[in-house]
MARPADREN-519018 format. One record per atom (N, C-alpha, C): x, y, z; residue number from 1. Coordinates in nm, 4 decimals. Example, Ala and Ser with C-alpha at 12.3 -4.5 7.8 and 13.67 -1.06 7.14 Angstrom:
2
+----------+----------+----------+-----+
|       xx |       yy |       zz | num |
+----------+----------+----------+-----+
|   1.3190 |  -0.5690 |   0.7800 |   1 |
|   1.2300 |  -0.4500 |   0.7800 |   1 |
|   1.3200 |  -0.3300 |   0.7800 |   1 |
|   1.2850 |  -0.2250 |   0.7080 |   2 |
|   1.3670 |  -0.1060 |   0.7140 |   2 |
|   1.2900 |   0.0030 |   0.7870 |   2 |
+----------+----------+----------+-----+
//
This chain:
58
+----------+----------+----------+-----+
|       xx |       yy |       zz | num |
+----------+----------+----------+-----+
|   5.4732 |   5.5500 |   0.7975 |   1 |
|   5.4742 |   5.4969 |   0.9327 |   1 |
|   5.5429 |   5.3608 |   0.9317 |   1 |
|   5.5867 |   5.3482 |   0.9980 |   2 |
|   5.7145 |   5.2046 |   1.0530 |   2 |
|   5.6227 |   5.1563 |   1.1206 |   2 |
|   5.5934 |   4.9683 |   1.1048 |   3 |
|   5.5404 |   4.8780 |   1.1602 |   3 |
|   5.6151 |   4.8044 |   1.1599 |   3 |
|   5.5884 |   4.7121 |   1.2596 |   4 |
|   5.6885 |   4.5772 |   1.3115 |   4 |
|   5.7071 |   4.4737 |   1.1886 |   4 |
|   5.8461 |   4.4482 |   1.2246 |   5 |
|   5.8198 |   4.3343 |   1.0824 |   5 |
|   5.8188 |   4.2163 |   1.1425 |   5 |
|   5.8107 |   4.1426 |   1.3285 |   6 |
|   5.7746 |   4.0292 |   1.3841 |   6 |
|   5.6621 |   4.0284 |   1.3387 |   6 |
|   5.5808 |   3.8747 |   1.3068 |   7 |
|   5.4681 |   3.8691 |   1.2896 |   7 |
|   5.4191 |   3.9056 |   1.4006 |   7 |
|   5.4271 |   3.8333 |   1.5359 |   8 |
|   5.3320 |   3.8526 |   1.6553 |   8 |
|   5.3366 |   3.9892 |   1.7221 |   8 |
|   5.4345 |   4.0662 |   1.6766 |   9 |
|   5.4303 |   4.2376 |   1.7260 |   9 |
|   5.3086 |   4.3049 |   1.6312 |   9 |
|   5.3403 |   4.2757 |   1.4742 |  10 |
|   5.2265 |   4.2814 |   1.3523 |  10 |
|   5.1171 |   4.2563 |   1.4184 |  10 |
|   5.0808 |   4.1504 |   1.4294 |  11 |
|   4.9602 |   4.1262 |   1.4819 |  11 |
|   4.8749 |   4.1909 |   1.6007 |  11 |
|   4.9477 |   4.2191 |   1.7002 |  12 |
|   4.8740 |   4.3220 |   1.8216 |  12 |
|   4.8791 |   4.4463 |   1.7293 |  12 |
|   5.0010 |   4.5157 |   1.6555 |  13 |
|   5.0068 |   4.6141 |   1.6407 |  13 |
|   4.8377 |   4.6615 |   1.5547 |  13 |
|   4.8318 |   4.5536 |   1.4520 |  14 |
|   4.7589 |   4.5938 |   1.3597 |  14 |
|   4.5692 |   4.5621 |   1.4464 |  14 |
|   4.5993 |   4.5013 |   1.5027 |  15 |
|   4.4375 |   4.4305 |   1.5837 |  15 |
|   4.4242 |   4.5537 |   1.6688 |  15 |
|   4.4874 |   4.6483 |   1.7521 |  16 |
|   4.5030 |   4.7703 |   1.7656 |  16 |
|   4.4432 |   4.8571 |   1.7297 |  16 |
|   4.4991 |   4.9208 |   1.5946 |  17 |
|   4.4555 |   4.9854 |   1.5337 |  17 |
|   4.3441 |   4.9586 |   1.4492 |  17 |
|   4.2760 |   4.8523 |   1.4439 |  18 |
|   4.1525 |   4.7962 |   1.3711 |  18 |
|   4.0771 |   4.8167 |   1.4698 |  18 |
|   4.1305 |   4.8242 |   1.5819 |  19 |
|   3.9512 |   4.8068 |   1.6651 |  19 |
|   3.9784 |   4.9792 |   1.7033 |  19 |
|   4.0708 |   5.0402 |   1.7388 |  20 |
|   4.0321 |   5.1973 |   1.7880 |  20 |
|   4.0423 |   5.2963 |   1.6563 |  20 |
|   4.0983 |   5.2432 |   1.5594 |  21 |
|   4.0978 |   5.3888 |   1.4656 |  21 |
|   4.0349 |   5.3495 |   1.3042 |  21 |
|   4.0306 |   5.2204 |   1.2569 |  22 |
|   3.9973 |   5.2083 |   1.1328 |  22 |
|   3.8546 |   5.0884 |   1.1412 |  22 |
|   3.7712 |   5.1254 |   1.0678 |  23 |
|   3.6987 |   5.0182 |   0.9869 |  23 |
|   3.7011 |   4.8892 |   0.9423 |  23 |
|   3.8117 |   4.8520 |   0.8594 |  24 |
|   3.8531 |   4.7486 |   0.7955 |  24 |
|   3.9910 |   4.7727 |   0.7546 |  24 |
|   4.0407 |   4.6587 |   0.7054 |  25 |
|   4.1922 |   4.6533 |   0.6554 |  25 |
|   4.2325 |   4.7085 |   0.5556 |  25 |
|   4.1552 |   4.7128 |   0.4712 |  26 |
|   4.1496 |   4.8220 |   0.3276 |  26 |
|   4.1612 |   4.9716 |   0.3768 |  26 |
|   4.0819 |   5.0264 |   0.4598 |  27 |
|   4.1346 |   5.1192 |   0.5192 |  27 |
|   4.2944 |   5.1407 |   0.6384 |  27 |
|   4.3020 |   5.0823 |   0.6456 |  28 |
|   4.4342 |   5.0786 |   0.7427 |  28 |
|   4.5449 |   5.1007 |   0.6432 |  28 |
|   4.5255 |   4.9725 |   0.5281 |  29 |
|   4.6641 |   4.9717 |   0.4606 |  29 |
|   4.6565 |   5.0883 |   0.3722 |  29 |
|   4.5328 |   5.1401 |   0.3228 |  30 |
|   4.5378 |   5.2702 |   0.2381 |  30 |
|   4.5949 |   5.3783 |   0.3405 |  30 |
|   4.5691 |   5.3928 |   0.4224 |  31 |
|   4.5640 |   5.5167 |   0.5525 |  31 |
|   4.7214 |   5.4792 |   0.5512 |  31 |
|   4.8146 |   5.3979 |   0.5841 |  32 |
|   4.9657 |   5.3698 |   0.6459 |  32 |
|   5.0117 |   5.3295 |   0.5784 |  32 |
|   4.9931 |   5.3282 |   0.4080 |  33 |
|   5.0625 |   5.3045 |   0.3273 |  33 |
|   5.1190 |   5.1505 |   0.2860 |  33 |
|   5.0406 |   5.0578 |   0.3180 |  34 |
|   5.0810 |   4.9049 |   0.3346 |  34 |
|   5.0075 |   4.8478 |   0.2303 |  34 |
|   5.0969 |   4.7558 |   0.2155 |  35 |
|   5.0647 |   4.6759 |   0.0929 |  35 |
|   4.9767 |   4.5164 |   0.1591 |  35 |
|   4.8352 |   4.5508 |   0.1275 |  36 |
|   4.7639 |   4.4689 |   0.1817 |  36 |
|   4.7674 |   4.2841 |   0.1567 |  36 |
|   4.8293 |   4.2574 |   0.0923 |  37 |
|   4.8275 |   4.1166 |   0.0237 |  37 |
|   4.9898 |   4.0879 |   0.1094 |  37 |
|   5.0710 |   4.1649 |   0.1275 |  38 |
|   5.2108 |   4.1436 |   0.1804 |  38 |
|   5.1675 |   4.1389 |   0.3924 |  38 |
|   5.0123 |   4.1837 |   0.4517 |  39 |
|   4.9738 |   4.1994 |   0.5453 |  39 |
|   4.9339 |   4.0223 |   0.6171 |  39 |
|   4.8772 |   4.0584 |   0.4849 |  40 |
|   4.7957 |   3.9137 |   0.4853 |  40 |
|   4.8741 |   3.7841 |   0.4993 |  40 |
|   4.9577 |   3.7956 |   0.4131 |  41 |
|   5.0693 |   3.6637 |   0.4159 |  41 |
|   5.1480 |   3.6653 |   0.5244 |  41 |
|   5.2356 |   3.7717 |   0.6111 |  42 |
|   5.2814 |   3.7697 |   0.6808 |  42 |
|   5.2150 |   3.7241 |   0.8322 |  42 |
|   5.0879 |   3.7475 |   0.8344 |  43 |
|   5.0122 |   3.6826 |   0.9375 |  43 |
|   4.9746 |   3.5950 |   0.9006 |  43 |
|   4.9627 |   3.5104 |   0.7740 |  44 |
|   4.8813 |   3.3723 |   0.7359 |  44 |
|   5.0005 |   3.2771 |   0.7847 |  44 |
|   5.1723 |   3.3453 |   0.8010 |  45 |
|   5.2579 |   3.2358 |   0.8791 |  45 |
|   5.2756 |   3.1965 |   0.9827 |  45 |
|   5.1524 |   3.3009 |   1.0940 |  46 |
|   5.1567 |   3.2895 |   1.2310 |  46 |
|   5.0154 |   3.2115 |   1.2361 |  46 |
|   4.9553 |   3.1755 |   1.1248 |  47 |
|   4.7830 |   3.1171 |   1.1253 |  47 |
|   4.7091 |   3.2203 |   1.2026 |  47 |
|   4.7268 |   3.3799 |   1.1302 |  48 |
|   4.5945 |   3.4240 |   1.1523 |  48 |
|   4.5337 |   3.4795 |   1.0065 |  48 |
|   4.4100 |   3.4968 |   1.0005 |  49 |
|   4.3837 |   3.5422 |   0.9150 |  49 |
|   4.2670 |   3.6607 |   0.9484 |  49 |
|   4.2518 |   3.7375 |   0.8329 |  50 |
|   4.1700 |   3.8423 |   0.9128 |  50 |
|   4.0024 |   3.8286 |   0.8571 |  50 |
|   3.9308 |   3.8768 |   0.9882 |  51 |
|   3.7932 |   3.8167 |   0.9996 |  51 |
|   3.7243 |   3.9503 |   0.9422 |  51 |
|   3.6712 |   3.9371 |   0.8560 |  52 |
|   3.5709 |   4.1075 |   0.8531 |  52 |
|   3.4934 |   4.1407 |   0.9021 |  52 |
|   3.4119 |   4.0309 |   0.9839 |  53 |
|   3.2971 |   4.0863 |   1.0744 |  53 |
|   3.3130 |   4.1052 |   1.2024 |  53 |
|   3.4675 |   4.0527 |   1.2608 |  54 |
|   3.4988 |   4.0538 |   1.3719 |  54 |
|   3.6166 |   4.2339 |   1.3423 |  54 |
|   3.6279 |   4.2484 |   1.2158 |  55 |
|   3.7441 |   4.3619 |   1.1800 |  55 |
|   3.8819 |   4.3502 |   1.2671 |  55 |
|   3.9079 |   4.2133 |   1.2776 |  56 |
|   3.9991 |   4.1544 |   1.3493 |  56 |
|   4.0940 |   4.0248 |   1.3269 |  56 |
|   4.2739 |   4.0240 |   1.3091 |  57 |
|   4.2893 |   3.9130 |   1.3154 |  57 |
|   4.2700 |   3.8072 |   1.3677 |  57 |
|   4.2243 |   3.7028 |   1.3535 |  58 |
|   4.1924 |   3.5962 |   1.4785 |  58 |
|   4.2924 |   3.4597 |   1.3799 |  58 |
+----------+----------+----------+-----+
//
């Protein structure tokens, strides 16, 4: 699956799919094939980071 490579498209895209189809981020990036540490950084340049109890970037 093709995801945005803008951070701020990334970011809705993936806050999206965290709240209607997956659990957590470990599941997302296993499920769509993403390399979770390359997820992370690319939103840590827009200052979000992801919350686990919220299962949401904020």
């Amino acid at each position: 699956m093709s995801v945005p490579k803008d951070p701020v498209m990334l970011l809705s895209f993936l806050n999206l799919k965290l709240r209607d189809f997956y659990s957590n981020l470990e599941e997302l990036c296993k499920d769509l094939g993403l390399e979770q540490t390359e997820i992370e950084e690319k939103l840590q340049s827009i200052d979000y980071e992801y919350d686990q109890v919220r299962n949401q970037f904020v």
